[in-house]
Structure formats: structure tokens, C-alpha cells
TORRO-289678 format. One record per residue: residue in three letters; x, z, y of N, C-alpha, C in turn. Coordinates in steps of 0.1 Angstrom, whole numbers, plus 5000, padded with zeros to 4 digits. Last residue first. Layout:
% TORRO-289678
AlaXZYXZYXZY
...
//
This chain:
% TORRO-289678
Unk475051155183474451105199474651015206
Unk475850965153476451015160475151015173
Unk474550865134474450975131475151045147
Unk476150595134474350615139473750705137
Unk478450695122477950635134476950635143
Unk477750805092478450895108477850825122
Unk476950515086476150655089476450775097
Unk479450395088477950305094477250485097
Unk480650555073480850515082479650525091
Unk479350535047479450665049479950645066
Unk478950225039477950315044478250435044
Unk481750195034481250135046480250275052
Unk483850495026482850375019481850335034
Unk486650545041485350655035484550445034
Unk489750415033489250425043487950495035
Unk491150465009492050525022491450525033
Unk490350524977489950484991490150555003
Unk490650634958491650584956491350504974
Unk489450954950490950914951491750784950
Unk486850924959487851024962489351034961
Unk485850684946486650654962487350774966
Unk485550764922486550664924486550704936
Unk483650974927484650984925485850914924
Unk481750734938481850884947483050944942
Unk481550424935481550534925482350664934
Unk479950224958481350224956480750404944
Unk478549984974477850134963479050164952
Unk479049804986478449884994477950024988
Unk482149664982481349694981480649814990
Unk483249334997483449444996482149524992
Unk483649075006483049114994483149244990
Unk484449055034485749025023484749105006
Unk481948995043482748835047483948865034
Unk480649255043479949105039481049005034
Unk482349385055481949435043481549285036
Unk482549285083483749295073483549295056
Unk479849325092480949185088481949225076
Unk480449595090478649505086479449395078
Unk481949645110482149655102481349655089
Unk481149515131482449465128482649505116
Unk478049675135478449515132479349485130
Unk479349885143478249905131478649705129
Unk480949865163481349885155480449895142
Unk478249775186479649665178480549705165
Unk476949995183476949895177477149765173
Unk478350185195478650215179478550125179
Unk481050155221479350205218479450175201
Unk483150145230482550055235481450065227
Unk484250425235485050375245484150255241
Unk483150605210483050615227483550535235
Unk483550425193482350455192482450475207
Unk486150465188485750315190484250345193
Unk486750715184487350705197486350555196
Unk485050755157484350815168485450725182
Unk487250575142485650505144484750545158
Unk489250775141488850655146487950565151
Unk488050935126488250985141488650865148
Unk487550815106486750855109487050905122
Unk490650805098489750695100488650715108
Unk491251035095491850955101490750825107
Unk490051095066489851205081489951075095
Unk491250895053489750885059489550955068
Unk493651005047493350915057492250825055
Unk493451265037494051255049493651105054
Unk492051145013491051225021492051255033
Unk494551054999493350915005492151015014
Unk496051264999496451155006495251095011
Unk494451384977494551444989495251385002
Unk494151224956493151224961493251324975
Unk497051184947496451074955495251124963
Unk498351434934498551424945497051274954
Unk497851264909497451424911497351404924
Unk499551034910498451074912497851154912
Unk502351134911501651104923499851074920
Unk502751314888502351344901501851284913
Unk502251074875501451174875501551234878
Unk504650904884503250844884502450964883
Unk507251004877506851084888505051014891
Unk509250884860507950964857507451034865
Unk509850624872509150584863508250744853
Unk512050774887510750684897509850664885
Unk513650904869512450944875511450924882
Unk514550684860514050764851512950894863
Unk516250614883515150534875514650624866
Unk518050814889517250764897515750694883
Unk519350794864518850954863517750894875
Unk521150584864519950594853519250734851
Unk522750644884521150474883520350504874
Unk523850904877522850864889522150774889
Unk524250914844524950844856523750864863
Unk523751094816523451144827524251024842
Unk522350894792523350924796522851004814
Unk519151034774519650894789521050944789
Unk516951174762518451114757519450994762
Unk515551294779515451124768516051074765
Unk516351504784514751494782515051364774
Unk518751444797518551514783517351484778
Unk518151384824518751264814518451314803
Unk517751664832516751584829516951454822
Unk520051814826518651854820517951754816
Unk522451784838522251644827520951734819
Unk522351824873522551914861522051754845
Unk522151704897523151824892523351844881
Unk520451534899521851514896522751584894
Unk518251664892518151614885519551564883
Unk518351824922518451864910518551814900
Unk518151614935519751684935519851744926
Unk515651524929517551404929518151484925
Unk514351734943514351714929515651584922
Unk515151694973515351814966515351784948
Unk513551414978515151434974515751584970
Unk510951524977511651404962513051414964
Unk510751704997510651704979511251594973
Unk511351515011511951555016511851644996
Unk509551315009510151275009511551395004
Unk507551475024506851415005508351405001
Unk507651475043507651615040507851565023
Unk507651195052508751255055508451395047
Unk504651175054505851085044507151155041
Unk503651315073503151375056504551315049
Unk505151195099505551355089505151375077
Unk503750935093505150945092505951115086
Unk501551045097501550975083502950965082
Unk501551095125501051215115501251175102
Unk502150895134503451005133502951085125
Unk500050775130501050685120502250805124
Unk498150915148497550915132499250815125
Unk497750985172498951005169499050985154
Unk495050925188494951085178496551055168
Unk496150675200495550795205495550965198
Unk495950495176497250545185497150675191
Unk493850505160494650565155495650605163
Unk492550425185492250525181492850585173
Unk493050145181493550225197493350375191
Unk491450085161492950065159493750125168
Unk489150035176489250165165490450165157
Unk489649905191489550015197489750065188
Unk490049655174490949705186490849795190
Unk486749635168487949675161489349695164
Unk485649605196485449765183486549765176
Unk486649375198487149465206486649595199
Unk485449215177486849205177487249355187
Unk482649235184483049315172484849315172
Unk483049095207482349205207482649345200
Unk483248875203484048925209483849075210
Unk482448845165482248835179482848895186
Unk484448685138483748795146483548755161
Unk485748485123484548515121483948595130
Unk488548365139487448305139485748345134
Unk489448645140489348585153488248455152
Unk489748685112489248765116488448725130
Unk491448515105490548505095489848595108
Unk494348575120493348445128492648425116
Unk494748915127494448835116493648695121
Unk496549025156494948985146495448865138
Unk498449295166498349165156497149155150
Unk499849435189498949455184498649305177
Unk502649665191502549515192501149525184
Unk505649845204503849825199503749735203
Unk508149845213507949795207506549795201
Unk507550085234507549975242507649855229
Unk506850305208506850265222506550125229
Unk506850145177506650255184507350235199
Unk504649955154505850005165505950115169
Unk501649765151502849855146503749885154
Unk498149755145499049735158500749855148
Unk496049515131496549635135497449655143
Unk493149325113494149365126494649505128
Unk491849095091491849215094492849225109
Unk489948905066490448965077490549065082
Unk490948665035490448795041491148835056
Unk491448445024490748445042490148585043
Unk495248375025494148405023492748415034
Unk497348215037497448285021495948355014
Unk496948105058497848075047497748105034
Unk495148335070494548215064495748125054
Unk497448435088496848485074495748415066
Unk498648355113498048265105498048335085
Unk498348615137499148585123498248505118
Unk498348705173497848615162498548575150
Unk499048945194499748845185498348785174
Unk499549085223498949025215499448895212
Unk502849275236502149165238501249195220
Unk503449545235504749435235503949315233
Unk501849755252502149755243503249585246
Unk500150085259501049965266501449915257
Unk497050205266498150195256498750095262
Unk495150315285496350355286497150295271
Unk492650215276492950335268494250355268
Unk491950035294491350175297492150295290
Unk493749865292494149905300493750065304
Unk493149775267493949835260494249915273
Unk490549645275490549765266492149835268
Unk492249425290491549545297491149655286
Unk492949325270493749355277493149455285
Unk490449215257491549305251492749355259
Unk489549035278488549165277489449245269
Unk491748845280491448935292490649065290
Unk491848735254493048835257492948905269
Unk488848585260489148725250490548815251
Unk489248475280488048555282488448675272
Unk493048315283491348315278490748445285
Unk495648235265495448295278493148245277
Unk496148355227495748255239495148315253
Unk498548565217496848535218496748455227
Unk501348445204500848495216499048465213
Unk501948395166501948365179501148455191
Unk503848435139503048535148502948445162
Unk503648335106503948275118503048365130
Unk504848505079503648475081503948395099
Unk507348615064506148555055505348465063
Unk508848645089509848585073508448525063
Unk508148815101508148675104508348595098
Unk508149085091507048985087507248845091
Unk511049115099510749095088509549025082
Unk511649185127512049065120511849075102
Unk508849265138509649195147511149085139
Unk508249455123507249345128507749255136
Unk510449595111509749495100508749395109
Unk511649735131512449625126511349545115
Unk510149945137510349835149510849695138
Unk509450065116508150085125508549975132
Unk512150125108511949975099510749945108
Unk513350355120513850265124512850075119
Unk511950525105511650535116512050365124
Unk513450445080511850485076511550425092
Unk516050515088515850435088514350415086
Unk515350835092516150745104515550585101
Unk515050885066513550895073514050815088
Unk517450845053516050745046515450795061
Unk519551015070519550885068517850785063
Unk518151255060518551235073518051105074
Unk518651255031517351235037517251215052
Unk521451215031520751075020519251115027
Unk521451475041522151375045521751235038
Unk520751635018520151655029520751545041
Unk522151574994521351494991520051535008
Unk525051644996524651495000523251455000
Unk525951914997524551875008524251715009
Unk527151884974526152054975525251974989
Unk529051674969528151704963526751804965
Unk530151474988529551564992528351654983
Unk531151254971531651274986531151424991
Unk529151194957530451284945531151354959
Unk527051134964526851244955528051294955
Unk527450954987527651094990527551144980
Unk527350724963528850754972529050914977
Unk524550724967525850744951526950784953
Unk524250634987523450754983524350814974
Unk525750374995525750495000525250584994
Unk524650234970526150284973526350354982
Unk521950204980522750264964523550364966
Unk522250065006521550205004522050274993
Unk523049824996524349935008523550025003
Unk520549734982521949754971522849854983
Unk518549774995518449844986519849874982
Unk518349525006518349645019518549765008
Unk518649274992519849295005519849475015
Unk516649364979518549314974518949384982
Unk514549284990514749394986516649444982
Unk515449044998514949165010515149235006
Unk515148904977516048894984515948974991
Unk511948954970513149014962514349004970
Unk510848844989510748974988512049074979
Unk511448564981512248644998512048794996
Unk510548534961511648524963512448544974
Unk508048524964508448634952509948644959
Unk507248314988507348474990507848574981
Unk508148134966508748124978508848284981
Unk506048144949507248154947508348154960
Unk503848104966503748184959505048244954
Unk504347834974504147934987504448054982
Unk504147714953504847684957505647764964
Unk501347744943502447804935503647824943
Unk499347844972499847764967500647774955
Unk496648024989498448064985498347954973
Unk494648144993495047984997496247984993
Unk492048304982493048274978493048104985
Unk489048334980490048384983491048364991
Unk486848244961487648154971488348264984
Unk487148424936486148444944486248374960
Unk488748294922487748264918486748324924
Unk491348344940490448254940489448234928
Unk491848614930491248574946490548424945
Unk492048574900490948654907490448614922
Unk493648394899492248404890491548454901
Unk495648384915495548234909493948234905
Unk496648634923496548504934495148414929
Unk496348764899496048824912495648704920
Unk498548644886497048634884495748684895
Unk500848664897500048554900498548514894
Unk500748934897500848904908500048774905
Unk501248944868500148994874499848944890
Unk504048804866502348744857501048804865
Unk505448994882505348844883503848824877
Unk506249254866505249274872504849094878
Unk508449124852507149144847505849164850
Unk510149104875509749004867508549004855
Unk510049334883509349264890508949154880
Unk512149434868510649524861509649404876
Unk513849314866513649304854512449344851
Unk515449404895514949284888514049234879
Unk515449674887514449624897514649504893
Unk517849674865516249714865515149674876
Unk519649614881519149514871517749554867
Unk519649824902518949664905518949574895
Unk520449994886519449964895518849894897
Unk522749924874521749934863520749894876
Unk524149874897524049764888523049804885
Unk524650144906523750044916523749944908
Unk526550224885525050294884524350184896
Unk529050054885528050064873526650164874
Unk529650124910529549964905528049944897
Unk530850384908529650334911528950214912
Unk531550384872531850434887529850354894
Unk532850294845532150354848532550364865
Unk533249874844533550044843533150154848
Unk530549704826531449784838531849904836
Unk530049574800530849554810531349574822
Unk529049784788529749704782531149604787
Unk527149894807528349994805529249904793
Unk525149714799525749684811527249774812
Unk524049784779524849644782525649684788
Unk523550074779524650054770525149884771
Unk521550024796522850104804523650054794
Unk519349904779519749834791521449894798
Unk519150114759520149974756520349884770
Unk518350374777519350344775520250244766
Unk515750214787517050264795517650304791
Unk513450164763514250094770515950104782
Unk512450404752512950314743514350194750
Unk511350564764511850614752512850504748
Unk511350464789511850604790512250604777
Unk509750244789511550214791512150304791
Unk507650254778508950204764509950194774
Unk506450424795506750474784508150394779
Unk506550174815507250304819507450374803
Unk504850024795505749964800506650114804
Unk501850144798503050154787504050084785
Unk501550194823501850304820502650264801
Unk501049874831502049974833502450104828
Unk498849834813500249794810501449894816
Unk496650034822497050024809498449974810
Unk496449914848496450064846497350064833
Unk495849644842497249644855497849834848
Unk493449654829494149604828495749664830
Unk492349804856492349844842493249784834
Unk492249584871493549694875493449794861
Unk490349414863491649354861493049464867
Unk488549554867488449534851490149514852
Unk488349564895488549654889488849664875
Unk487849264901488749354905489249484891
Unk484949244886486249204881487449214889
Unk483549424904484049464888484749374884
Unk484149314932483949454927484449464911
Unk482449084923484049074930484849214925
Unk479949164923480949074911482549014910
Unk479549294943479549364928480149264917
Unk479349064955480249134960480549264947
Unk477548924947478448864946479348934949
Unk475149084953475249064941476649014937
Unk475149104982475449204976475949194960
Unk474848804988475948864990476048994984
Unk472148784971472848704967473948764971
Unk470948954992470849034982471648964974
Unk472448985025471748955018471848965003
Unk472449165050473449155039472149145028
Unk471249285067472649195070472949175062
Unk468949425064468849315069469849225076
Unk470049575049468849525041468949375052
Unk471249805049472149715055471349595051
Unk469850045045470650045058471549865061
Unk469550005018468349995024468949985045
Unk471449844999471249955002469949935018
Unk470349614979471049664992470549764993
Unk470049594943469149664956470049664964
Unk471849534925470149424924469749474932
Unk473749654915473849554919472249454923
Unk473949924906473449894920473349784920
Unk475149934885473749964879473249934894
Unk477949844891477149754881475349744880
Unk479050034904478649944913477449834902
Unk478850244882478250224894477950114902
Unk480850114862479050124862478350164875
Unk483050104880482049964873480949964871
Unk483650324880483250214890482450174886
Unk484250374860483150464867482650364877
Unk486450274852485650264844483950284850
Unk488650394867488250274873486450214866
Unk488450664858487950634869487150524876
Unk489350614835488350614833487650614849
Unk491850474838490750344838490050454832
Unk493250694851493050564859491950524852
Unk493150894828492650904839491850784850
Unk495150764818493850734813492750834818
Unk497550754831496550614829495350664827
Unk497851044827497650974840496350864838
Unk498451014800497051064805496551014822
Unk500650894803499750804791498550904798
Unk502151084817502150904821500750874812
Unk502051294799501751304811501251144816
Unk503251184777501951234772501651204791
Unk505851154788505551044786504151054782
Unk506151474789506451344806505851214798
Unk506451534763505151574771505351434784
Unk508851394762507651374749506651394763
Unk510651564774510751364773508751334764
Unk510151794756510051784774509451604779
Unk511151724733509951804735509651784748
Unk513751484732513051634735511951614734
Unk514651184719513951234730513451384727
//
């Protein structure tokens, strides 16, 4: 490994350690609050739920410390140590072409889920249910590992071979054509994942004919959104956290509650939160997340082409220069840029949020939305004295009580 290979692997190991001192921060924050509600929420949230929710809070967090630590030294040993005996099997028995680079790929995606496996089901097994969480079964649990992976197979391996294919097909512009294509299909998945992909995990039925698909129907009438019917997802399967959103685009928008959500809240609080989901529609917040994605995107495949041009960067670690093993080597050092990068993503979408909250604020008054999201905080243990710099970069929505306060801050 270079001098270069060296520092990118320093970079990863600092990243991490970035991560758990951040996550670190947490902890004591939420730790040294644990015995006072915040005085705004004194009389919804009682001091046994606050306490329990700081104890949800830090062992969360302990356990992504954890999660922080392995992975980054997992990526290390496969840059220094591990991708090139994995290539040297496999180039054992294929001949060079492209066979042999979408192989390594996916033997590698195989290989790194299966690790990633233990965590997942500790995730399930310990954590959510030791805070009764968790309804997901072994059974259920394997079942979902196994369609995800199959999904991923089936939608990853044509993509390979195509992208691989234009390198040599089209060397000088395959890699603005490989971007064409990802953001087409990117665009194309807004319809194809809620329509035939989640169905695959979770059972979507029609909202029942009633008081409540009439008062949501009429919201959705005032705020001009048209959409492809309300849906109910039995997410109690797997868990009793709740929530609702709406995906698609045009005439394929579809707005889906969480049936965790439909049985805790009031009609009340359910239509704040439908509004303040109407609100991302309205201020165009998933095209505006679609272009950030697409601009991010559009860097990453400029640096491909670079990386496939030239055997610099395989050189950094002594990698044979094939495309699967020049791809992977860079998905596994680009962690420190993307976190660098995180805390200006997660302040794009709190902006977001927050203009959210104001359209739900105008269209059915704050204090349903003070109360849906009172609830929410309460019901999925969430905390209420979150570490100012952890949430800088890792919280996509602004900390309850910064909400709540805009809110009641608002005329």
C-alpha cells in the first residue's frame, strides 16, 4: 500500500473517530438531563417516560458506537488487507472480462451483508425489543434478509454489466451515459418501489370508508394535492414505531399511514401530520432532494471515470486496476467524505422540515401539530435533550423542542 492508501485508511479510522466522539457527546448529554423534562413538555411527558427515553437514547447510541468502530475497521482490512485475496480467488476462476469484475461485486456485496447480518439482528432482537419495540420474528427477520438481498441481485447485477460494458464501449463519455441512465432510473424507482417493491415487505390496504378518510380527503382537497388513493401499512408487523408519508410522482402519489400511528393519535393530530407531509409536496422538498442527489451523483461518477482511467487509484493499495475492484474500493473510501459532507445534508433537511411544520401550522393550526408531535416523541422514546452537536450532523429532522418552539413562537 502507498503513502496515499495509508492516509485514505488514517482518513476512515479518523472519520470513525469522529463518529463515537460525537456519538459519545450524546450520551452525556442526554445522560446529565435525564431526571428534569424539559419544562415545555412538563405536562405531557412524564418524568418515568423521559427517563426511559434517555435510556432508549444511550443504548441506541452505545450500540452505533459499536456499529461506528466495526465498520470502519472492517473497510480498513478490506482495503489493505482484504480485496485483493478476494480478486485473486475469484480471477482463479474467471477469465478476465466482465464476468470477472460484476462477480467480484457481488461477491463482495454478498460477503459484506453477511457481516453486516449480526448487527441487524441485534438491532431487532436486543435493542428494539428490549425497549418492546420490536415484533419481527426470526423467521420474518430472515425472510426480509433474503428478499432484500434477492432485490438487490436482481437490480444491481444488469446495472454492473451495463456500466462495465460502456467503459470499454464508450470509453471518454461512458461515464455521462452510466449517469443519464442511474438518475432515469433513481426517477423511475419514486413510482416503482411503492407500488411494487414495498409490497414485497409490508401489506398496503385502502384507508377505510369513514369520518377519517373524509376529513383527509378534504385536507388533501384544500391543499390541491391529487393523489393515487390512502393507504394503511400493517407496520406493527415488525414494529410499533409510527409514522406516514406520501411517495410518487404525479398521478402515482400515494399517501401511506403507518396502522402504529392510526391507532395512537387523534384525528386531529393524524391530519397535522398529513399536512405537514402536504407540505413537503407543496414547497417541492423530494425534487429538491432529488437534484441535491442527482448533483452528488453526478461527482461520484466524474471521480469513476477518473479512477477508471487511470490505475492511480487501484495503485494506492496495491489493487489490480479491473473496474469491480476499482468500484469497491471506492465505495469503502468515500465514508469521510461523506461525512464531512453530512452536517450540510442533515441542515438541508431540517430547513425542510421546518417549512413543513409552518404549511401544517397554517392550514390546521399549531396545536394539533404541538400534540402529533408531543406524541410521537413520547410513544417512539425519543429524546427531548438531544447533544446540539450530535444533531448538527446526524438529525434530518431539528430536535422536537426546537419545533414545538418555532411553533408556539409562530403568530
Amino acid at each position: 500500500m502507498s503513502a496515499m492508501g495509508v492516509v485514505i485508511c488514517l482518513a476512515i479510522a479518523a472519520s470513525a473517530g469522529l463518529g463515537v466522539y460525537l456519538r459519545m457527546r450524546q450520551t452525556a448529554t442526554v445522560d446529565a438531563h435525564r431526571d428534569q423534562v424539559p419544562p415545555d413538555f412538563a405536562q405531557e411527558v412524564t418524568l418515568d417516560d423521559h427517563r426511559r427515553a434517555a435510556e432508549y437514547t444511550i443504548a441506541k447510541t452505545k450500540f452505533s458506537v459499536a456499529e461506528t468502530i466495526f465498520d470502519a475497521a472492517i473497510s480498513i482490512a478490506w482495503l489493505a488487507l482484504g480485496l485483493a485475496p478476494l480478486y485473486a480467488a475469484i480471477a482463479a476462476f474467471v477469465e478476465p472480462g466482465l464476468v470477472r469484475s460484476v462477480l467480484f461485486v457481488l461477491v463482495f456485496g454478498v460477503i459484506g451483508s453477511l457481516i453486516d447480518m449480526p448487527f441487524a439482528a441485534a438491532r431487532a432482537f436486543w435493542l428494539e425489543d428490549r425497549f418492546g419495540f420490536n415484533r419481527l420474528t426470526p423467521q420474518k427477520f430472515l425472510v426480509d434478509q433474503a428478499k432484500s438481498g434477492a432485490l438487490e441481485l436482481a437490480i444491481s447485477t444488469p446495472l454492473l454489466f451495463g456500466m462495465f460494458w460502456l467503459l470499454s464501449a464508450a470509453p471518454d463519455t461512458w461515464w455521462l451515459i452510466a449517469y443519464v441512465v442511474f438518475i432515469a432510473i433513481a426517477i423511475a424507482m419514486t413510482v416503482i418501489y411503492p407500488t411494487v417493491i414495498a409490497p414485497l415487505f409490508n401489506k398496503f390496504s385502502p384507508l377505510e370508508d369513514g369520518a377519517m378518510k373524509w376529513r383527509m380527503e378534504a385536507l388533501l382537497a384544500r391543499c390541491g394535492f391529487e393523489s393515487k388513493g390512502l393507504y394503511v401499512m400493517d407496520a406493527s408487523t415488525r414494529s410499533t414505531h409510527g409514522n406516514a408519508y406520501f411517495s410518487g410522482f404525479g398521478k402515482a402519489k400515494r399517501i401511506v399511514f403507518f396502522d402504529t400511528l392510526l391507532e395512537k393519535h387523534s384525528p386531529d393530530e393524524i391530519e397535522s401530520i398529513l399536512a405537514h407531509e402536504l407540505g413537503h409536496f407543496k414547497f417541492g422538498h423530494v425534487r429538491q432532494m432529488l437534484a441535491l442527489a442527482a448533483a452528488i451523483a453526478f461527482v461520484g461518477f466524474a471521480v469513476l471515470w477518473w479512477a477508471f482511467a487511470s490505475d492511480v487509484f487501484a495503485g494506492w493499495f496495491g489493487l489490480p486496476n479491473d473496474p469491480g475492484v476499482v468500484l469497491v474500493a471506492l465505495l469503502l473510501a468515500r465514508e469521510p467524505i461523506s461525512h464531512v459532507l453530512s452536517p450540510l445534508l442533515a441542515w438541508r433537511s431540517r430547513r425542510a422540515e421546518f417549512e413543513a411544520d409552518a404549511f401544517a401550522r397554517d392550514i390546521v393550526g399549531k396545536e394539533p401539530m404541538i400534540s402529533a408531535l408531543t406524541r410521537l416523541t413520547r410513544d417512539n422514546l425519543a429524546t427531548l435533550t438531544p447533544d446540539p452537536l450530535y444533531a448538527t450532523f446526524y438529525f434530518s429532522h431539528p430536535p422536537v423542542p426546537v419545533r414545538v418552539a418555532q411553533l408556539r413562537a409562530a403568530a
